[in-house]
C-alpha positions as CSV (number, residue, x, y, z in Angstrom):
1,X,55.9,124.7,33.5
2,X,52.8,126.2,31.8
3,X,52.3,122.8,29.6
4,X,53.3,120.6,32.4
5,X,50.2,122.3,34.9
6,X,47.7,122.0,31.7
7,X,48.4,118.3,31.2
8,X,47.7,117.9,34.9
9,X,44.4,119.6,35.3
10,X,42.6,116.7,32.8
11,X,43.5,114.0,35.6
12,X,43.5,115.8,38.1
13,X,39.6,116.8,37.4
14,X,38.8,113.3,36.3
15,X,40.4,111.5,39.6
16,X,37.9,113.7,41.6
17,X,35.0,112.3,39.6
18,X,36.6,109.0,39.4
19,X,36.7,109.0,43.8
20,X,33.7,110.7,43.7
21,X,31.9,108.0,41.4
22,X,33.7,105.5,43.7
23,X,32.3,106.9,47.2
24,X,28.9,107.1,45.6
25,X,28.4,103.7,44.5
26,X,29.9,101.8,47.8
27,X,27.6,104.0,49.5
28,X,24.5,102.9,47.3
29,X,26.0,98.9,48.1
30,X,26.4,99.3,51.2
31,X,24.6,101.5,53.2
32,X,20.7,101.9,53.4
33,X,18.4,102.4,56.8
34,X,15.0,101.0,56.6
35,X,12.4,104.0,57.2
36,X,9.2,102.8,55.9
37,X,7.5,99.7,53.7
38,X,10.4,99.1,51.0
39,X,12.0,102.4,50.9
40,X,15.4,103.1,52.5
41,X,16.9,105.9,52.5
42,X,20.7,106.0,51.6
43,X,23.1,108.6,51.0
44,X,24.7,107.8,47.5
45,X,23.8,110.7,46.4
46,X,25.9,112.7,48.8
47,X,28.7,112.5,46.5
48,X,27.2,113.0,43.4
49,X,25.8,116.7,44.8
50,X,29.6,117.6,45.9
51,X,30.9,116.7,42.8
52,X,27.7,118.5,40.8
53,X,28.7,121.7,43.1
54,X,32.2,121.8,42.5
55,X,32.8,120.6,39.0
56,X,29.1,121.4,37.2
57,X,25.9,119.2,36.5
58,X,26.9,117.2,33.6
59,X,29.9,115.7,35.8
60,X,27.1,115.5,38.4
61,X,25.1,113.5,35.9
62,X,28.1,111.6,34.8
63,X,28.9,110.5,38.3
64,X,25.3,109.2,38.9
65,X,24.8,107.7,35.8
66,X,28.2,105.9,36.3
67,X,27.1,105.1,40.1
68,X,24.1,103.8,38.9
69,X,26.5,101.6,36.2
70,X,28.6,99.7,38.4
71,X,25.3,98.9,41.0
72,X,24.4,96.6,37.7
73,X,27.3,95.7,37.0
74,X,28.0,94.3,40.7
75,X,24.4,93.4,41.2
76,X,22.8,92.4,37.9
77,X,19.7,94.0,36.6
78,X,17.2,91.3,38.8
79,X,14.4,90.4,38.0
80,X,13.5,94.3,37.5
81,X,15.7,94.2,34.5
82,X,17.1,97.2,35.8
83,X,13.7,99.0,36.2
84,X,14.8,100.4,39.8
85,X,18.6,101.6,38.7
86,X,17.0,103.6,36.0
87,X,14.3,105.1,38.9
88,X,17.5,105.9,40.8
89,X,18.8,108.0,38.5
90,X,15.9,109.4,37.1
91,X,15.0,110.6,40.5
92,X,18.8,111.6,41.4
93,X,18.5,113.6,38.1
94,X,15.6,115.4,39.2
95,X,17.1,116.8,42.5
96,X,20.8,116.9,41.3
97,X,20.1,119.1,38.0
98,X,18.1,122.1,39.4
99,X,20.5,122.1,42.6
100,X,23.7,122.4,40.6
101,X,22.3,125.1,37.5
102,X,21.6,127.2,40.4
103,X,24.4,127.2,42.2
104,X,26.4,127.5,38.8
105,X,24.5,131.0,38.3
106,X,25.9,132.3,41.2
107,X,28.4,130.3,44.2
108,X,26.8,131.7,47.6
109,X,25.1,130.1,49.8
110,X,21.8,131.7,49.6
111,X,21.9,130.1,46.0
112,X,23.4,126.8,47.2
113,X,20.1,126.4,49.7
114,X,17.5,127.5,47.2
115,X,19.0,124.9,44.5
116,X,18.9,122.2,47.3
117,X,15.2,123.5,47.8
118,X,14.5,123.5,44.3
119,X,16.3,119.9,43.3
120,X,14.2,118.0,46.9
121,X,11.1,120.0,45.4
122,X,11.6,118.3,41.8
123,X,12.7,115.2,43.4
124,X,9.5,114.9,45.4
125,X,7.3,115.7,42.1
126,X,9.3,112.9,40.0
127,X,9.5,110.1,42.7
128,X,5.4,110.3,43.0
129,X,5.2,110.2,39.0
130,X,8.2,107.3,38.4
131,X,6.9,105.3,41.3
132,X,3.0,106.0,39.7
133,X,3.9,105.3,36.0
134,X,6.8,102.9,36.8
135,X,8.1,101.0,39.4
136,X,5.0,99.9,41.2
137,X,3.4,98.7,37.6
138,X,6.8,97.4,37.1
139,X,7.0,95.5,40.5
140,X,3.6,94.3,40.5
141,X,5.1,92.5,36.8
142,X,8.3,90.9,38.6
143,X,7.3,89.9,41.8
144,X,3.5,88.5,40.6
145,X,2.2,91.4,43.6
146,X,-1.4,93.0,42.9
147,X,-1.9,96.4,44.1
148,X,-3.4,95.8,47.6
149,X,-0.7,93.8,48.6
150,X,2.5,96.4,47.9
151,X,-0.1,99.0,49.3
152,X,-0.1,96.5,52.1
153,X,3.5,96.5,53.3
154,X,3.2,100.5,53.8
155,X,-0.5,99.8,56.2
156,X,1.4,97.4,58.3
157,X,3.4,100.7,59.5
158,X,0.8,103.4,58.7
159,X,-2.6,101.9,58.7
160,X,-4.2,104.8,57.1
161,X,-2.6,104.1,54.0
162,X,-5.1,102.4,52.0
163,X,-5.1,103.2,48.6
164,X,-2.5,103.7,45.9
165,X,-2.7,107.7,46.2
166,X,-2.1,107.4,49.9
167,X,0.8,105.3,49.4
168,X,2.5,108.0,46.8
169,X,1.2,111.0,48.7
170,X,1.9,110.3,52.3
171,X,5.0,107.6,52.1
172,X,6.6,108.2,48.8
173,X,6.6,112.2,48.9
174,X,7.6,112.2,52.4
175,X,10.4,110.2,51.9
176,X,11.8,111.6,49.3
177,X,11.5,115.0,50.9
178,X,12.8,113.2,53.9
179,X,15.9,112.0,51.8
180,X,16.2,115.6,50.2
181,X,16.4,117.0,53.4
182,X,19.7,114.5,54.7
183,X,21.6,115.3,51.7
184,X,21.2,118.5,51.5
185,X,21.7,119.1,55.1
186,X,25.3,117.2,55.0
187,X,26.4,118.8,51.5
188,X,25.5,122.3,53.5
189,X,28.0,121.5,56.5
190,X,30.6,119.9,54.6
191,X,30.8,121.6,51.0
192,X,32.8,124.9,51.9
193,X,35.6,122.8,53.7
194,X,35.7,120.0,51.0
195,X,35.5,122.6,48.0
196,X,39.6,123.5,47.8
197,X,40.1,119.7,47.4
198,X,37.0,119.3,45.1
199,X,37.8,121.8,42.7
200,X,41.5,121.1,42.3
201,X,42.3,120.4,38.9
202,X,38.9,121.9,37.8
203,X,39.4,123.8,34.2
């Protein structure tokens, strides 16, 4: 019986990340909601945070990076050549990492909020510097844009945005502490009943 339940636990663990991986990367197809100039917030990093929770941040990492995967593979790298897939999970990296090592140190609540805190806070700090360093350079590159006009598509919403340090500082940082927020939010309400099934077949 012994043998039979240790042969189990390797897949049952890996069907969690494999449904897990799965979840995350139909919600990164399928759903985003417009919220300002070209960013949309979607929630494919739900998944990835439960499964970094329950099972520890490298299987959060692997579930990201493999979410982040099959959007190519489905999508093709564009004319980016994949510039904004790696973005994605440099920045779902940045908030998934600090959130999970936390909670690892100790499983309560109090450290489950402060890792949240912690990852949205990274997140925030990364976004400004990838989307600074690398996608808008990148961008700019692919789609023949200068500066004022990808500046532009954030002042036809927020006319006060007029420079490139605007744009980072009051749309990108507000988004992603707007999309740090949601997720957390939902992984706070819906961890504790989901963590029996999410931990099954952990070792």
């Amino acid at each position: 019986m012994t043998d039979r339940k240790t042969k189990r636990l390797p897949v049952a663990y890996l069907t969690r990340m494999a449904v897990l991986t799965a979840l995350a990367a139909v919600l990164f197809l399928t759903l985003e909601i417009p919220v300002v100039a070209f960013y949309k917030l979607d929630f494919s990093n739900l998944p990835v945070l439960l499964g970094a929770f329950a099972m520890g941040p490298v299987p959060g990492l692997v579930i990201l990076a493999l979410k982040v995967l099959i959007h190519i593979l489905l999508k093709g790298l564009g004319t980016t050549m994949g510039i904004g897939d790696l973005a994605d999970f440099i920045m779902g990296a940045a908030y998934i990492l600090p959130a999970a090592l936390l909670y690892r140190r100790r499983r309560t609540r109090r450290n489950a909020i402060i890792g949240m805190v912690s990852g949205t806070l990274c997140m925030i700090v990364v976004s400004v510097l990838v989307n600074w360093l690398l996608l808008i350079p990148v961008y700019m590159t692919a789609y023949h844009m200068d500066l004022a006009a990808i500046i532009g598509m954030a002042t036809k919403t927020l006319p006060f945005v007029d420079t490139e340090w605007k744009l980072l500082l009051l749309v990108t940082a507000p988004f992603n502490l707007l999309k740090g927020v949601v997720i957390s939010l939902i992984t706070y309400f819906i961890y504790k009943p989901l963590s029996p099934v999410l931990k099954a077949g952990k070792r």
